[in-house]
C-alpha positions as CSV (number, residue, x, y, z in Angstrom):
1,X,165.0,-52.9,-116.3
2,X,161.6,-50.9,-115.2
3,X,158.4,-52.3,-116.6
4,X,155.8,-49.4,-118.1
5,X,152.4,-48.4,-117.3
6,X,149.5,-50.8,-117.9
7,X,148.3,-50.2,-121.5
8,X,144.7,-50.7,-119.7
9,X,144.9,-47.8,-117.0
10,X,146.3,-45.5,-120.4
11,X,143.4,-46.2,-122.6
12,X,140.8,-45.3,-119.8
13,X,142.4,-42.0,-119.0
14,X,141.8,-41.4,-122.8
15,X,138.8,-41.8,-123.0
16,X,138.2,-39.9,-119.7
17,X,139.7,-36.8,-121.5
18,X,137.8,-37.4,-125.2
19,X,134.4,-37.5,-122.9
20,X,135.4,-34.3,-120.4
21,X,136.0,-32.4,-123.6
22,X,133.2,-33.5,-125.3
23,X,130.5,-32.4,-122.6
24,X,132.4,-29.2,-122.3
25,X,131.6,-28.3,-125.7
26,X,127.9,-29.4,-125.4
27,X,127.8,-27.1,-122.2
28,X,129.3,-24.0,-123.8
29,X,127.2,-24.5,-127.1
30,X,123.7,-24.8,-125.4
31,X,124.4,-21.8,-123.5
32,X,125.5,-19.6,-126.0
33,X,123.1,-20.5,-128.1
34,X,120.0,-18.3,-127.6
35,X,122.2,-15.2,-127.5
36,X,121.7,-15.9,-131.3
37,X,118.2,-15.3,-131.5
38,X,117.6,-11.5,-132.3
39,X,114.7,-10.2,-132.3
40,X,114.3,-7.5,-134.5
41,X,117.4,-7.1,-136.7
42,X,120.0,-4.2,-135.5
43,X,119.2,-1.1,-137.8
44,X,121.7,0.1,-140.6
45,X,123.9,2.1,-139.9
46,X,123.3,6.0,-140.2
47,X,119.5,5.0,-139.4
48,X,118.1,5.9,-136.4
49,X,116.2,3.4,-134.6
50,X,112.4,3.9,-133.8
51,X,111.5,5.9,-131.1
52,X,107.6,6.1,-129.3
53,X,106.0,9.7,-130.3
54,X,104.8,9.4,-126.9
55,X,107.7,9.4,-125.1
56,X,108.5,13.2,-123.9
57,X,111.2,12.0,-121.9
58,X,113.2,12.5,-125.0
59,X,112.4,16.3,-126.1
60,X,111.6,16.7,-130.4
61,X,114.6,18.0,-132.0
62,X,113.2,20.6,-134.8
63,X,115.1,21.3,-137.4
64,X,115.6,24.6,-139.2
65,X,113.1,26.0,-142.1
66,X,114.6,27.2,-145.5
67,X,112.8,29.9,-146.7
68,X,111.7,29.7,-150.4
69,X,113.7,32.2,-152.7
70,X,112.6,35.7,-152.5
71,X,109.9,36.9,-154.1
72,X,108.1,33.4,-154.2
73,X,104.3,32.5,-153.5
74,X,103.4,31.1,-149.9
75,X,100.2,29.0,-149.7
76,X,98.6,29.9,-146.4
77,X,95.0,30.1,-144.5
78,X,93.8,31.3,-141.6
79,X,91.8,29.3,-139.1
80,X,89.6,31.0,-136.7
81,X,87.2,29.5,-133.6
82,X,84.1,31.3,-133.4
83,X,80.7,31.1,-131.5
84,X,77.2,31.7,-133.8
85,X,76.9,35.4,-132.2
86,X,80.7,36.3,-133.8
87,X,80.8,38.1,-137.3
88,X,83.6,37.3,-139.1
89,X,82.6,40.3,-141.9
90,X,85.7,42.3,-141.1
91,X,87.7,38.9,-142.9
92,X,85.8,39.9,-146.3
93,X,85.9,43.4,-146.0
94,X,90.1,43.9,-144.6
95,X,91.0,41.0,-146.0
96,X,89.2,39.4,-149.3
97,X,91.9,37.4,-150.3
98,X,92.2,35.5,-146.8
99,X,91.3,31.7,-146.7
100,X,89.3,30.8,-144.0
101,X,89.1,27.2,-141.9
102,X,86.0,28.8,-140.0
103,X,85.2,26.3,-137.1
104,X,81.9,26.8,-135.7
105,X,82.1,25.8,-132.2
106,X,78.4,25.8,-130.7
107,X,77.1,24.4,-134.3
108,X,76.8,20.9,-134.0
109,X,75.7,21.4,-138.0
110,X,78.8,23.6,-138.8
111,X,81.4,22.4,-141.6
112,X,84.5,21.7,-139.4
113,X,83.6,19.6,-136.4
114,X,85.6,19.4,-133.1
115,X,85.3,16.4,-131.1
116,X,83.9,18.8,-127.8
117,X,83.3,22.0,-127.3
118,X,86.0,22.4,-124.5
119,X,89.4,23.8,-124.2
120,X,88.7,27.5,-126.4
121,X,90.6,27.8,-129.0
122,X,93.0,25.1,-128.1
123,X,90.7,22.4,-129.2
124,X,89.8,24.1,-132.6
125,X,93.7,24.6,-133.2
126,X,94.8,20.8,-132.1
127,X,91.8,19.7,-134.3
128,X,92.7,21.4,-137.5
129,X,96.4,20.1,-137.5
130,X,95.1,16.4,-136.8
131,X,92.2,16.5,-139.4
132,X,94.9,18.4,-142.1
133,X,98.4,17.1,-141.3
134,X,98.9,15.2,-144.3
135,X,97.6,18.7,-146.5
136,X,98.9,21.7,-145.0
137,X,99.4,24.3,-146.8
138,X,103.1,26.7,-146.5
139,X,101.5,28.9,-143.7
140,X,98.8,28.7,-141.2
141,X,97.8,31.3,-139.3
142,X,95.9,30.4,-136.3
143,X,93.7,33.6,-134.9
144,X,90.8,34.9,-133.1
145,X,87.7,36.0,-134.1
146,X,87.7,39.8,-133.1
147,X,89.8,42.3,-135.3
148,X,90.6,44.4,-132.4
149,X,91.8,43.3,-129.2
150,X,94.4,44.5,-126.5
151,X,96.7,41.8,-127.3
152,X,97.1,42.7,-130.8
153,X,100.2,44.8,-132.0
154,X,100.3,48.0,-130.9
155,X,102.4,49.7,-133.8
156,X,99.5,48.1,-135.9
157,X,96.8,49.8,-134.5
158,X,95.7,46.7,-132.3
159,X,94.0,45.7,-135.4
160,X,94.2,42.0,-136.7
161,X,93.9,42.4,-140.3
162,X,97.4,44.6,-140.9
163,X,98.9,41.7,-138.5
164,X,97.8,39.9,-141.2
165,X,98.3,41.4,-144.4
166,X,102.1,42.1,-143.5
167,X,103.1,39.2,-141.9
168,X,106.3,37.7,-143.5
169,X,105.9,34.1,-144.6
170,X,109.9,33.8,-144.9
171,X,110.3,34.5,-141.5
172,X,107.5,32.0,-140.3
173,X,109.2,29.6,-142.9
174,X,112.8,30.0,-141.1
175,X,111.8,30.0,-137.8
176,X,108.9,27.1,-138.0
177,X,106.7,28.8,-135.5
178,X,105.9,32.3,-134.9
179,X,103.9,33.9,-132.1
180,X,101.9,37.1,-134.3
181,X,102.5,39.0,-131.0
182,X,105.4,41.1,-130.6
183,X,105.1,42.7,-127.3
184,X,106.7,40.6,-124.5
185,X,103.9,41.8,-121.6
186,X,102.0,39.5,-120.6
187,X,104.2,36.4,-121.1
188,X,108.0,37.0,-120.9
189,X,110.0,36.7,-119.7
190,X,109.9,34.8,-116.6
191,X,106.3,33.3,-116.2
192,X,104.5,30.5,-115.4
193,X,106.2,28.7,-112.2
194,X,104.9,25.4,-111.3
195,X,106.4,25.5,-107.6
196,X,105.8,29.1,-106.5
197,X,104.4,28.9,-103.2
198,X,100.3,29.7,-102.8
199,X,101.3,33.4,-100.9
200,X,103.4,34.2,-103.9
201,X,100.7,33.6,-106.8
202,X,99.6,37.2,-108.9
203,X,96.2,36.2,-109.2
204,X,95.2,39.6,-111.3
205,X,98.3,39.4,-114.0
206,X,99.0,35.6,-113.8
207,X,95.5,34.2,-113.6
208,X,96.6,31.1,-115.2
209,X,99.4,30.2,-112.7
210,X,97.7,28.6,-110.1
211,X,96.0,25.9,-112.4
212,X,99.7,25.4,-113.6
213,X,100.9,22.8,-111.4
214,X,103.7,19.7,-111.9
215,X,100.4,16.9,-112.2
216,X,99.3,18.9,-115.0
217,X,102.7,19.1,-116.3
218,X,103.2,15.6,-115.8
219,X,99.8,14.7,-117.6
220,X,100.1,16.3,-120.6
221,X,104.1,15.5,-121.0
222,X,104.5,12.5,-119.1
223,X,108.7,11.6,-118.4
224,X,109.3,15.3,-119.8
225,X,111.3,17.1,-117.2
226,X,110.1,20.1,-114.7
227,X,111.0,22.9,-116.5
228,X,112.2,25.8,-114.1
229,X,109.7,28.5,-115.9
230,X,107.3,28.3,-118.8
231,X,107.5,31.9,-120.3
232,X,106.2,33.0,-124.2
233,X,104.4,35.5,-125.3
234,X,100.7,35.4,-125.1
235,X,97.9,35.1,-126.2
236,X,97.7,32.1,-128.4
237,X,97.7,33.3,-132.1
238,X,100.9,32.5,-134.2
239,X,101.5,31.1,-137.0
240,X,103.3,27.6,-138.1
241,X,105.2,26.4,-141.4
242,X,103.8,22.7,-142.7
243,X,107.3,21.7,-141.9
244,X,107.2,22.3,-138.1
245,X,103.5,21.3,-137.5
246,X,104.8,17.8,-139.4
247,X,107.4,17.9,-137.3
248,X,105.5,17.2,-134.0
249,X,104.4,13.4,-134.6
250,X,100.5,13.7,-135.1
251,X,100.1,11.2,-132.0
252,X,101.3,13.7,-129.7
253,X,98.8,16.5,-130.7
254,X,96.0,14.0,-130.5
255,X,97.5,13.0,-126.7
256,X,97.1,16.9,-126.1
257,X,93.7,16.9,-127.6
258,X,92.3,14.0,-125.4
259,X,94.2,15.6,-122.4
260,X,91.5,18.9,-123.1
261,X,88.6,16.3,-123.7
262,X,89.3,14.1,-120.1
263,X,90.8,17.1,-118.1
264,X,88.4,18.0,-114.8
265,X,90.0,21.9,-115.1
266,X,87.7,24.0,-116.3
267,X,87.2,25.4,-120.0
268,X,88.2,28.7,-119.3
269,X,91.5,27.7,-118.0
270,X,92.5,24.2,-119.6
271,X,92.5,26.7,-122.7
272,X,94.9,28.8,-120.7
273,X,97.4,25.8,-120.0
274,X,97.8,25.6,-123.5
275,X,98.5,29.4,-123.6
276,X,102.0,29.0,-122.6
277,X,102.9,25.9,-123.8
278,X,102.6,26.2,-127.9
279,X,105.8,27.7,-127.8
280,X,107.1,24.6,-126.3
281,X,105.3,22.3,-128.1
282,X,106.7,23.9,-131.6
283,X,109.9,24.9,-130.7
284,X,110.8,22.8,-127.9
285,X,112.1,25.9,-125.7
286,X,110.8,26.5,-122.2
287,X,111.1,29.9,-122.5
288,X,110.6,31.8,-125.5
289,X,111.0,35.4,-125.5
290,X,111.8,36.5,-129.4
291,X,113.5,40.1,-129.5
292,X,110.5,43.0,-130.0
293,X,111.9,45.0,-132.9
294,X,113.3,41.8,-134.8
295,X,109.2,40.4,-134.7
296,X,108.2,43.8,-135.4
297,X,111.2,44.4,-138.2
298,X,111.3,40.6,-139.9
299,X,108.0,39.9,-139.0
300,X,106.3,43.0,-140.5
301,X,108.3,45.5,-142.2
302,X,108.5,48.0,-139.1
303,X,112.3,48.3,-138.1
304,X,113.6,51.0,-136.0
305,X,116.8,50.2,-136.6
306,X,117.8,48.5,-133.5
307,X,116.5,47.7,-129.8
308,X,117.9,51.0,-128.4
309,X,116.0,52.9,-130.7
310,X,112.9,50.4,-130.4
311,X,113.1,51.0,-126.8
312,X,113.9,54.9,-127.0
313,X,110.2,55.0,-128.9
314,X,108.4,53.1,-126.1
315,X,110.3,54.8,-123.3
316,X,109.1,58.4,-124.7
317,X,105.3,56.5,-125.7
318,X,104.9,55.7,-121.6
319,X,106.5,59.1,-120.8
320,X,103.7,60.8,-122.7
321,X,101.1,58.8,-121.2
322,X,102.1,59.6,-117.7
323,X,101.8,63.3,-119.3
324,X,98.6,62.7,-120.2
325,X,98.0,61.1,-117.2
326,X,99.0,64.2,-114.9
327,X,97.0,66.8,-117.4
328,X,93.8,64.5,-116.8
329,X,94.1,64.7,-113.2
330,X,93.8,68.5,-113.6
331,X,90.7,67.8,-116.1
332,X,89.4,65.8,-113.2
333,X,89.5,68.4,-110.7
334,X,87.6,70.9,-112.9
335,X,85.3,68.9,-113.9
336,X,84.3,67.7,-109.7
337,X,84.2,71.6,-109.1
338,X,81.7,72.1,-112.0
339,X,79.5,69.1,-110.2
340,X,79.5,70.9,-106.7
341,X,78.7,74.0,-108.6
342,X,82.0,76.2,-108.3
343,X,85.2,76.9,-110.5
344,X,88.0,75.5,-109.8
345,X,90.7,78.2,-109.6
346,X,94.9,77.4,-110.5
347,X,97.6,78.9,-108.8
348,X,100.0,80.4,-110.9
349,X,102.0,77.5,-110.5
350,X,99.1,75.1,-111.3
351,X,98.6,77.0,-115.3
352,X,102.4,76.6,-115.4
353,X,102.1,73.0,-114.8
354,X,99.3,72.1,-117.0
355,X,101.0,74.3,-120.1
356,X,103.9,72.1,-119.3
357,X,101.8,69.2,-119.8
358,X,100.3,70.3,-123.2
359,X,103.2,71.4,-124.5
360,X,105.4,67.9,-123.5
361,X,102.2,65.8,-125.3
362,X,102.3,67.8,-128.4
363,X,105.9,67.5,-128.6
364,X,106.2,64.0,-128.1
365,X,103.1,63.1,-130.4
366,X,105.0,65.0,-133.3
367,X,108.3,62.7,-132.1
368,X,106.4,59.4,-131.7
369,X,104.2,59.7,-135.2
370,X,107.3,61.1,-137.1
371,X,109.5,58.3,-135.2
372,X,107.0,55.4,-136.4
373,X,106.5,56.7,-139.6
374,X,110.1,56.3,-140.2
375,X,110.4,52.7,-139.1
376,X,107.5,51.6,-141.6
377,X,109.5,53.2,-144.4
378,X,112.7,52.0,-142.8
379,X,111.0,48.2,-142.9
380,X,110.7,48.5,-147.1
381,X,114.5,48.0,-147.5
382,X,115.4,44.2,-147.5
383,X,118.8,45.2,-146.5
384,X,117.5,47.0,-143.3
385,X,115.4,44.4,-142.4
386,X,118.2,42.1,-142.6
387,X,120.3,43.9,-140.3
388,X,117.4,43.7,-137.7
389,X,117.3,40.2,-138.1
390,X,118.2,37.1,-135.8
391,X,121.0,35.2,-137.8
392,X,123.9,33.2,-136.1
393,X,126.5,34.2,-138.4
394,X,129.5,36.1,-136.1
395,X,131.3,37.4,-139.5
396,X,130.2,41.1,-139.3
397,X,130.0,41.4,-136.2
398,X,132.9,44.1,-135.4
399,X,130.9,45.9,-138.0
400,X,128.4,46.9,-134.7
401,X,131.3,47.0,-132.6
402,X,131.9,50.7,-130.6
403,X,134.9,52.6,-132.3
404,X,137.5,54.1,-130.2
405,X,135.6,57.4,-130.1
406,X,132.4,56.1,-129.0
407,X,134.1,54.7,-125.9
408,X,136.1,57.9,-124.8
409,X,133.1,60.0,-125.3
410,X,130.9,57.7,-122.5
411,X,134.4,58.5,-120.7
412,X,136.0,55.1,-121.3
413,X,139.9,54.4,-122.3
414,X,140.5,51.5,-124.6
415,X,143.8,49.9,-124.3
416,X,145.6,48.6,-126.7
417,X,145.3,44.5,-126.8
């Protein structure tokens, strides 16, 4: 018969076991037990966690602006940077019913204060959106002091005031933020390049380029990327929706105005910097080109009816200044005759020339004033601004398409699909 174990030797290995197990669970409980600490509770879901307005390492999404219905009332001002020497009388005279945020820049005792006179108009426009933010009205409209200017419309008379009176608030509602400039020279559509080696630099059209390099970049949007080209249309008057400006978090446009206060560049050209980067700021596009005859058609009731027929008006507008050009060079020649005391005397082929000349000019002035004439009539039809319009809807498209005929008379064949 076999004996069993010793009852001693099994009660020890039990409680061997019952101790092992028990340590084990102490061991695994202490160490899982911070990973129940939180910190700050997980947010809901559907609710986006929040993010540092400072950090430009992730770019602003901007949402799309809804137009009020048609034929509603927009609030809007106009805020204009001056010195003491500037006369803003044209405002009250072209424009009566114009709201003015006047800011005063060399009067320390002037109404609307900016922290330093530095920066040109950048530092009156940063200043007005962080001293207003919370009270903006539908439109603001952010211009210079002078009513005429080179870089004012053209097919407005380079004259600020129409720019003014006709500029559509639905379109600065839809699209947030609107450069009042329609012409793509200077600007657009490949600009600003932060590498472009020193041989390369256009220092009579691009003035601003060489103060644009990746440190200042990398200042004013710190962790944003490089962008290949900065390219918008210049020269810093456009107008913003209350929507968009609220859009940018008010810390960000007080990091740009501290960057104009602490910046070593100088005034001329920190002002500059910001040239070609309010696009960016409001739309968060690089490059920012908007068609010409949709600004011109949407933004101010002057629609050719397409951008071949916009560009067919400028194409004959340059040809007739080279016209005038060649007929002034004949001018020019009478005129250094008459200084030297003789007549200047044509050859037969000379007169033919010049009539040429004359003749071309007074045709093309008849075409070009009948032609923009025309497109301001063609601009009070809401349908025929809407058809010159930037819209994302591919529905009607085939509606533009070429038919059949329109390809065989260029001399192509259309097959059959």
């Amino acid at each position: 018969m076999l004996a069993g174990p010793p009852r001693l030797v099994s009660v020890v290995c039990m409680l061997l076991l019952l101790m092992l197990g028990w340590s084990y669970t102490r061991l695994t409980w202490t160490s899982s037990a911070p990973l129940l600490r939180f910190e700050s509770p997980s947010p809901p879901m559907g609710v986006a966690p929040a993010r540092d307005p400072l950090d430009f390492s992730i770019p602003l999404k901007f949402k799309d602006g809804v137009a009020k219905p048609p034929g509603s009332n927009y609030s809007w001002v106009v805020v204009v940077p001056k010195t003491k020497k500037e006369d803003l009388g044209w405002f009250e005279k072209e424009i009566p019913e114009a709201q003015l945020v006047v800011y005063e820049v060399d009067n320390p005792k002037a109404k609307h204060k900016i922290p330093k006179n530095k920066g040109r108009e950048a530092m009156v426009y940063l200043s007005y959106m962080i001293d207003n933010y919370d009270e903006l009205p539908d439109t603001t409209i952010f211009m210079h002091a002078h009513q005429r200017a080179w870089h004012n419309n053209l097919l407005l008379g380079q004259d600020a005031a129409p720019m003014i009176r006709r500029l559509n608030h639905e379109r600065v509602a839809r699209m947030g933020y609107m450069n009042v400039r329609c012409h793509h020279e200077p600007g657009c559509p490949d600009w600003i390049h932060m590498d472009r080696p020193g041989g390369d630099f256009d220092f009579f059209r691009k003035p601003e380029e060489i103060h644009w390099r990746r440190h200042i970049w990398e200042e004013i949007h710190p962790g944003a990327p490089i962008p290949f080209s900065l390219s918008g249309v210049c020269c810093a008057q456009f107008a913003l929706s209350r929507d968009r400006i609220q859009q940018v978090p008010i810390e960000r446009l007080r990091h740009y105005r501290q960057w104009l206060i602490k910046t070593k560049m100088d005034d001329q050209y920190s002002g500059r910097v910001f040239e070609y980067i309010w696009h960016y700021i409001f739309t968060g596009h690089e490059v920012y080109c908007p068609a010409q005859n949709t600004c011109y058609c949407d933004g101010y009731g002057v629609c050719f009816g397409g951008r071949q027929n916009y560009e067919d008006y400028w194409e004959k507008s340059s040809q007739r200044d080279k016209d005038w050009d060649a007929l002034e060079g004949f001018n020019r020649q009478v005129d250094e005759a008459k200084k030297k005391g003789s007549t200047k005397v044509w050859s037969q082929k000379e007169e033919w020339k010049m009539e040429e000349l004359r003749d071309s000019i007074i045709a093309a002035d008849e075409w070009l004033g009948r032609t923009r004439d025309e497109a301001f009539m063609r601009g009070e039809s809401a349908e025929l601004r809407a058809a010159e319009t930037e819209n994302h809807d591919s529905s009607k498209i085939w509606k533009y398409a070429p038919k059949p005929e329109d390809y065989e008379a260029v001399g192509l064949n259309v097959g059959v699909v």
